[in-house]
C-alpha positions as a Markdown table, in Angstrom:
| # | Residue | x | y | z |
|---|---|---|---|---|
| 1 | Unk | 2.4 | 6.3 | -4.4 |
| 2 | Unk | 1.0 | 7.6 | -1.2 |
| 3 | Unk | -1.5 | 9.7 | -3.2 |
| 4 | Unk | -2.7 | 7.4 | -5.2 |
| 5 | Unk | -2.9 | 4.5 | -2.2 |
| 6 | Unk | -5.2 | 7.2 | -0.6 |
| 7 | Unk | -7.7 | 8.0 | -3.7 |
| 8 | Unk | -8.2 | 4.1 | -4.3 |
| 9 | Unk | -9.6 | 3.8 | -0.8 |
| 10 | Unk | -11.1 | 6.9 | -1.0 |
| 11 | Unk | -12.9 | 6.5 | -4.5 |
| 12 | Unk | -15.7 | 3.7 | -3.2 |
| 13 | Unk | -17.5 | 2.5 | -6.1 |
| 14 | Unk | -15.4 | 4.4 | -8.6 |
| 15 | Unk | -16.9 | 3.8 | -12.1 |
| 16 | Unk | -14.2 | 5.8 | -14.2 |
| 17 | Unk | -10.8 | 6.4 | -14.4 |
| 18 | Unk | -8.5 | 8.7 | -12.1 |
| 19 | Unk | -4.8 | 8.7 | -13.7 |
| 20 | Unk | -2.6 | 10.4 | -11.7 |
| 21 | Unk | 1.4 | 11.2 | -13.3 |
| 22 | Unk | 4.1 | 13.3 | -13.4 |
| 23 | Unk | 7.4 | 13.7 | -14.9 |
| 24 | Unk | 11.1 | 13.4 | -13.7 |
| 25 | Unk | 12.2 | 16.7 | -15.9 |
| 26 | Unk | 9.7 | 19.6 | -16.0 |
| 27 | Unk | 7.6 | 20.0 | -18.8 |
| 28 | Unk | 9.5 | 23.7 | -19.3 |
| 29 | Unk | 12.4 | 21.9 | -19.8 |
| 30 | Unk | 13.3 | 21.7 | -23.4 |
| 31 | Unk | 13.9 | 17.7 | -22.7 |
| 32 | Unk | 11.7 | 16.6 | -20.4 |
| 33 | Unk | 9.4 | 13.0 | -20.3 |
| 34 | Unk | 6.3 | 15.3 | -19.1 |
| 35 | Unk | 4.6 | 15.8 | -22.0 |
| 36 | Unk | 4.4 | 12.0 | -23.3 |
| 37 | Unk | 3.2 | 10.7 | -19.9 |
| 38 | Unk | 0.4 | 14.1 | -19.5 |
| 39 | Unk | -0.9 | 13.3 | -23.0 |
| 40 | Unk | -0.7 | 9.2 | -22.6 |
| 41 | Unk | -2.6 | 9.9 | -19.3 |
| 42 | Unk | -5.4 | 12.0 | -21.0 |
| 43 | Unk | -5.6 | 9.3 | -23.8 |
| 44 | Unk | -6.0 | 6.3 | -20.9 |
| 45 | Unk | -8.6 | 8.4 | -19.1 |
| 46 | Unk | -10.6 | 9.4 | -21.6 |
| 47 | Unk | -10.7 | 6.3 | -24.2 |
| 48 | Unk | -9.6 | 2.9 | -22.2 |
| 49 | Unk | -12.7 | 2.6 | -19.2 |
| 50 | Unk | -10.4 | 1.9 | -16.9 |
| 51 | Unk | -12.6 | 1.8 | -13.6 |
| 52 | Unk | -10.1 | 2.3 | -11.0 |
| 53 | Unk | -7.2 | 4.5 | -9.3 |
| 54 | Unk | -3.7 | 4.4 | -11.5 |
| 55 | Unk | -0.6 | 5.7 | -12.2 |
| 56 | Unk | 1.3 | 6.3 | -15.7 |
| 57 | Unk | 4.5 | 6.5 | -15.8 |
| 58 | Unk | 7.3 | 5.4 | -17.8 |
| 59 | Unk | 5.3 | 3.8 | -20.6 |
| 60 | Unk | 3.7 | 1.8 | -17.7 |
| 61 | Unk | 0.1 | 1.7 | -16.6 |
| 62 | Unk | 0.0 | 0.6 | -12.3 |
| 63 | Unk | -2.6 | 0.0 | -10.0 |
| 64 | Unk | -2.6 | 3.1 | -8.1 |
| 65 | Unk | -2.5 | 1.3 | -4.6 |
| 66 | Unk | 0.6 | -1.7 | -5.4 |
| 67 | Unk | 2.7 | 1.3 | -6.9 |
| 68 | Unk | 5.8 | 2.6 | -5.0 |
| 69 | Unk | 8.6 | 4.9 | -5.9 |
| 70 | Unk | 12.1 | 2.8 | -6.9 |
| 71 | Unk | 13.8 | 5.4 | -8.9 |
| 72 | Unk | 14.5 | 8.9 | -8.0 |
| 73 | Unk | 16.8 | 9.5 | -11.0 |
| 74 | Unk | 15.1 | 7.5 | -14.1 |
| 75 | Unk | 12.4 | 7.6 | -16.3 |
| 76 | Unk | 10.5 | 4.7 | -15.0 |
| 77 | Unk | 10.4 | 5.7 | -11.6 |
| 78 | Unk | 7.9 | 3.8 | -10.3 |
| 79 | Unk | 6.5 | -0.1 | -9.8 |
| 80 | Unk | 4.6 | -2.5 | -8.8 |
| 81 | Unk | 6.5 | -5.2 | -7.5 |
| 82 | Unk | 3.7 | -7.5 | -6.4 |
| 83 | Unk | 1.0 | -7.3 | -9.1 |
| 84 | Unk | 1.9 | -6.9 | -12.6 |
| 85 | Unk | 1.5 | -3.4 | -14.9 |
| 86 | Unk | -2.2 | -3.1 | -16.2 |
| 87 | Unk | -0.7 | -2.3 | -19.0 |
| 88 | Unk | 2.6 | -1.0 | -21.3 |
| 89 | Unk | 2.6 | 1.7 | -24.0 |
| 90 | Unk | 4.4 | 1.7 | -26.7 |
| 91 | Unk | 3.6 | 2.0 | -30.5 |
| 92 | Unk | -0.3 | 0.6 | -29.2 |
| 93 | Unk | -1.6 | 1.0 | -26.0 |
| 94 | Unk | -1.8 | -2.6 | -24.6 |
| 95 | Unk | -3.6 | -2.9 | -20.9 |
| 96 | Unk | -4.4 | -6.5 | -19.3 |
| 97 | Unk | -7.9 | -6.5 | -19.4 |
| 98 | Unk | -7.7 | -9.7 | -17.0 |
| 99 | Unk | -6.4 | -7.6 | -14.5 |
| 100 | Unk | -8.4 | -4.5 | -14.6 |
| 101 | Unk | -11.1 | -4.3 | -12.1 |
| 102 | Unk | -14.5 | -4.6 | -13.1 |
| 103 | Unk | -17.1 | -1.7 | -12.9 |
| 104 | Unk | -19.0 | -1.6 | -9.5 |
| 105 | Unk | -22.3 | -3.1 | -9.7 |
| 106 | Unk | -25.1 | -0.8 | -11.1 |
| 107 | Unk | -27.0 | 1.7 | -9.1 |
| 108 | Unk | -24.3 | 1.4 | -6.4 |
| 109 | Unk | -22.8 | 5.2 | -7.2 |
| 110 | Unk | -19.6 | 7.0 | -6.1 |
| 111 | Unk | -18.7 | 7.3 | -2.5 |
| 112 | Unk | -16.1 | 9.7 | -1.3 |
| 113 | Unk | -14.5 | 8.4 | 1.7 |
| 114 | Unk | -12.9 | 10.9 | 3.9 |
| 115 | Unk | -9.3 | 10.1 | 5.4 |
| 116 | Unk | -8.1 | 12.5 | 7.8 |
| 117 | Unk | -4.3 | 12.0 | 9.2 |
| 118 | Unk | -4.3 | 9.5 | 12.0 |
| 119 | Unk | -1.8 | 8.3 | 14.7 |
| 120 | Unk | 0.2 | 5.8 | 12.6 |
| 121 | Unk | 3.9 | 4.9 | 12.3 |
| 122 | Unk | 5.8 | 2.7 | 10.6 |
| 123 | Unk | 9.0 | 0.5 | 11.9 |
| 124 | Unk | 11.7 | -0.8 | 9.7 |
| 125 | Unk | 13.7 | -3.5 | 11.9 |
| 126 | Unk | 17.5 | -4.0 | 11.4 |
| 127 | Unk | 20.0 | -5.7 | 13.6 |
| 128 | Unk | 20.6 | -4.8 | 17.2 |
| 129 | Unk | 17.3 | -2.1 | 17.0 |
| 130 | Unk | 16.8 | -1.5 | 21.1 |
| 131 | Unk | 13.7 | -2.9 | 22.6 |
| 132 | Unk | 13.2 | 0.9 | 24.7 |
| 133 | Unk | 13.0 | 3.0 | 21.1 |
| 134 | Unk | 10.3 | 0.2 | 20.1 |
| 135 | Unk | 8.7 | 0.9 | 23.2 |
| 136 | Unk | 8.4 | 4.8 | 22.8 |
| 137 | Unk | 7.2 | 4.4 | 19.2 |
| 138 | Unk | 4.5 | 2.4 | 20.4 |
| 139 | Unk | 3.3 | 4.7 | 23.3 |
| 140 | Unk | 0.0 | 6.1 | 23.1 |
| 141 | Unk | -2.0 | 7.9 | 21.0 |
| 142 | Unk | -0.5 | 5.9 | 18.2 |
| 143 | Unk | -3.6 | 3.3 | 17.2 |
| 144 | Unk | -1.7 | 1.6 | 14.1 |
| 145 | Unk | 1.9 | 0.4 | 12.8 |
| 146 | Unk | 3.1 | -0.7 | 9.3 |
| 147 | Unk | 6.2 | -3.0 | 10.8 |
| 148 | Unk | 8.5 | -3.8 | 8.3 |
| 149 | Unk | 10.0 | -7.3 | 9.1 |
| 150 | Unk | 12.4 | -9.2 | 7.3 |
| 151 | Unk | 11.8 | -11.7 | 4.1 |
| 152 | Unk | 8.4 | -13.1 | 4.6 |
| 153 | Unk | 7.9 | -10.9 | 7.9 |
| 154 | Unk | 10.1 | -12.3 | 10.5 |
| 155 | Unk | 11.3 | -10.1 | 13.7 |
| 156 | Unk | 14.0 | -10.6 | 16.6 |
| 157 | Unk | 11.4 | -12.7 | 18.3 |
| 158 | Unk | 14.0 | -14.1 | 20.3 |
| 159 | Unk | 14.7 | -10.8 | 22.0 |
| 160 | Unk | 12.0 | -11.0 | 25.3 |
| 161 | Unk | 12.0 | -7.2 | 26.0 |
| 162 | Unk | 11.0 | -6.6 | 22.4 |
| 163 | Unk | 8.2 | -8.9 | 21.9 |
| 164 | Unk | 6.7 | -8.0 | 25.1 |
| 165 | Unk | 7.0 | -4.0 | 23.5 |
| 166 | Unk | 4.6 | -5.6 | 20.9 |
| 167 | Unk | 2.6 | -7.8 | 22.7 |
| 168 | Unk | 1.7 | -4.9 | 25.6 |
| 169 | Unk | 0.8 | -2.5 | 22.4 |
| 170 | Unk | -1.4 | -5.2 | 20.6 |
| 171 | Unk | -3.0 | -5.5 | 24.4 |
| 172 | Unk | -4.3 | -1.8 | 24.4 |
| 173 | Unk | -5.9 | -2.2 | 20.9 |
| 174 | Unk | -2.8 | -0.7 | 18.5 |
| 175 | Unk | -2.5 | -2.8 | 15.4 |
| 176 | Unk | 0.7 | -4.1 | 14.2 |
| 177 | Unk | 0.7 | -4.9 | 10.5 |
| 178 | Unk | 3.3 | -6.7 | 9.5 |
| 179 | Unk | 5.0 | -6.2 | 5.8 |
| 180 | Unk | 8.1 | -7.2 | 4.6 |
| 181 | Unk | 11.2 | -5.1 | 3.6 |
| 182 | Unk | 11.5 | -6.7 | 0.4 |
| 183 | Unk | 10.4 | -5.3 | -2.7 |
| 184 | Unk | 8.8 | -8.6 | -4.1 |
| 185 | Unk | 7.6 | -10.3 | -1.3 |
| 186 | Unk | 4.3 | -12.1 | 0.3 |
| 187 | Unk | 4.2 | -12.4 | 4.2 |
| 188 | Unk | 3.4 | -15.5 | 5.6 |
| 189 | Unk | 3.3 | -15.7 | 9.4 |
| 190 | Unk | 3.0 | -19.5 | 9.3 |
| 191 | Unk | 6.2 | -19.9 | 7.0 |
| 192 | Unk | 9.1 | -19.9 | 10.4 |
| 193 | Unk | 8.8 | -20.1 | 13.7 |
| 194 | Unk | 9.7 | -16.3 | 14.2 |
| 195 | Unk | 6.3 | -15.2 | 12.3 |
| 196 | Unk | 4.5 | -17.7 | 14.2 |
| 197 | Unk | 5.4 | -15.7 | 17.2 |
| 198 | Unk | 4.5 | -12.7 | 16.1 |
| 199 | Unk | 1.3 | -14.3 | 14.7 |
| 200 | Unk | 0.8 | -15.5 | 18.3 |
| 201 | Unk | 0.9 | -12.1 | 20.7 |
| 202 | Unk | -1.5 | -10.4 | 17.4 |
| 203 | Unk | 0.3 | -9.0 | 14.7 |
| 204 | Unk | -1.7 | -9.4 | 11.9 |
| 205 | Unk | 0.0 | -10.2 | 8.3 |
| 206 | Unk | 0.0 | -7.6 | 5.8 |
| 207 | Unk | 0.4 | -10.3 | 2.9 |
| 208 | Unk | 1.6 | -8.5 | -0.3 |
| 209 | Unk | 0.5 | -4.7 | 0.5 |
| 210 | Unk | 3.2 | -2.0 | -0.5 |
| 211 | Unk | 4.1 | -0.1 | 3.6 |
| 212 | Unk | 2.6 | 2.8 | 1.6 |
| 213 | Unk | -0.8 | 0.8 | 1.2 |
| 214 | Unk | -0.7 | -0.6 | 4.3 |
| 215 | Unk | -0.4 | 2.8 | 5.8 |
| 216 | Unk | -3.0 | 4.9 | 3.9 |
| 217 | Unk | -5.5 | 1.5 | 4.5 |
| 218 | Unk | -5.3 | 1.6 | 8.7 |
| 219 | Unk | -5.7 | 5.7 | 8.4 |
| 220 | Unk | -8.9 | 5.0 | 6.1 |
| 221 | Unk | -10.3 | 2.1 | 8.3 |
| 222 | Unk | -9.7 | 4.1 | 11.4 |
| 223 | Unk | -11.6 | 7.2 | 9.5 |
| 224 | Unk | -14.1 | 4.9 | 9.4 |
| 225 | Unk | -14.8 | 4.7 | 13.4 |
| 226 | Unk | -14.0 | 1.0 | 13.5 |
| 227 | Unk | -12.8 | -0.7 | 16.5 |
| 228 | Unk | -9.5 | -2.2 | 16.5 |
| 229 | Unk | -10.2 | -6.1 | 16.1 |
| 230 | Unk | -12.9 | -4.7 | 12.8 |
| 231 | Unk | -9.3 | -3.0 | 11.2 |
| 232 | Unk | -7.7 | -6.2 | 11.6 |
| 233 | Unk | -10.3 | -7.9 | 10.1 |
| 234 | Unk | -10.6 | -5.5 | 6.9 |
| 235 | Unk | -6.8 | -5.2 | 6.6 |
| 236 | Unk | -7.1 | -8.6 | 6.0 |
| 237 | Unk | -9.4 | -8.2 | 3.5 |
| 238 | Unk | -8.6 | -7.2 | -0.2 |
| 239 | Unk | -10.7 | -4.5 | -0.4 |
| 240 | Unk | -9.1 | -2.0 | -3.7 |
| 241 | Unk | -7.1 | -4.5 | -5.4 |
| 242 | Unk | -4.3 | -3.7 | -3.0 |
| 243 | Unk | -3.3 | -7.6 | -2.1 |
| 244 | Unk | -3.3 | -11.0 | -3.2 |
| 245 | Unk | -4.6 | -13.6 | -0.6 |
């Protein structure tokens, strides 16, 4: 999922199709799900002009940057919880053309965007979480965090020392995006008075990206030499396919 966050971001312009997949049993394995997702992979990159980054797996077709691994155990290992498949395979191969990007405009070529690891964290909140190990997370160099709030990104606003954590790393240009612990979920800061708060000392909503998006997206923004208020402003952006606004 991380991998294939990364080559969407990376692949600007991308005119053709990069399937990445795998298998849960090795293909030396007498049983094994390796060789029908290799050769179904080959088939979708070389016959269905798909112009974007995805992953096959399971009989499922997924933009590359919504997927996320759910199942360490099954077959259909991964999914996209906020965008549906681009397409299933089954007898026919059936993809959602409605939902498939369309080619980049002519004459605008291939860019390879380098992204080089970056100081970034991410923060999964539970009850009681101390205000001091916020704090350290948040100490410098790190430029960027992937919080991950509850339901439609609300935080223990109510606890002073931990808002203050934020609003004192916000101050010296780290950006805080927030997403939401839930698999199927859309972040709305405006939705309870606990986003609002967070809304109102700059953490930036995250909307519908996967933490693994969200993560790979600050590293590639900040490869890109762009000051801090310019990532908030692209993170907000849908720039891959990555969220719905």
């Amino acid at each position: 999922a991380y991998t294939a966050s990364a080559l969407a971001f990376m692949l600007e312009g991308l005119g053709k199709p990069v399937i990445l997949t795998g298998s849960q049993i090795p293909l030396c394995q007498v049983r094994n799900d390796a060789r029908e997702n290799l050769i179904t992979a080959l088939m979708l990159a070389a016959d269905c002009g798909i112009p974007e980054v995805c992953l096959y797996f399971g009989d499922r077709l997924l933009r590359g940057c919504r997927a996320v691994k759910v199942d360490a155990g099954g077959f259909e290992a991964f999914a996209s919880p906020n965008f549906p498949a681009l397409g299933a395979v089954g007898v026919n191969i059936d993809l959602r053309r409605d939902l498939i990007r369309p080619l980049p405009d002519a004459g605008r070529g291939l860019r390879v965007r380098e992204i080089s690891a970056q100081p970034l964290a991410s923060l999964r909140l539970f009850p009681g979480i101390r205000p001091e190990i916020v704090r350290n997370l948040l100490r410098p160099p790190l430029t960027g965090l992937a919080l991950e709030a509850y339901g439609v990104g609300n935080g223990p606003t109510g606890d002073r020392r931990f808002m203050e954590a934020l609003e004192e790393a916000v101050g010296r240009g780290v950006v805080v995006v927030d997403c939401s612990q839930c698999l199927r979920a859309t972040v709305d800061l405006s939705g309870y008075a606990t986003g609002s708060a967070l809304e109102g000392i700059g953490v930036i909503s995250g909307y519908d990206l996967t933490v693994e998006a969200a993560l790979v997206k600050l590293a590639f923004l900040f490869n890109q030499g762009l000051s801090p208020e310019e990532v908030k402003r692209e993170m907000q952006r849908n720039l891959r396919g990555e969220m719905t606004l």
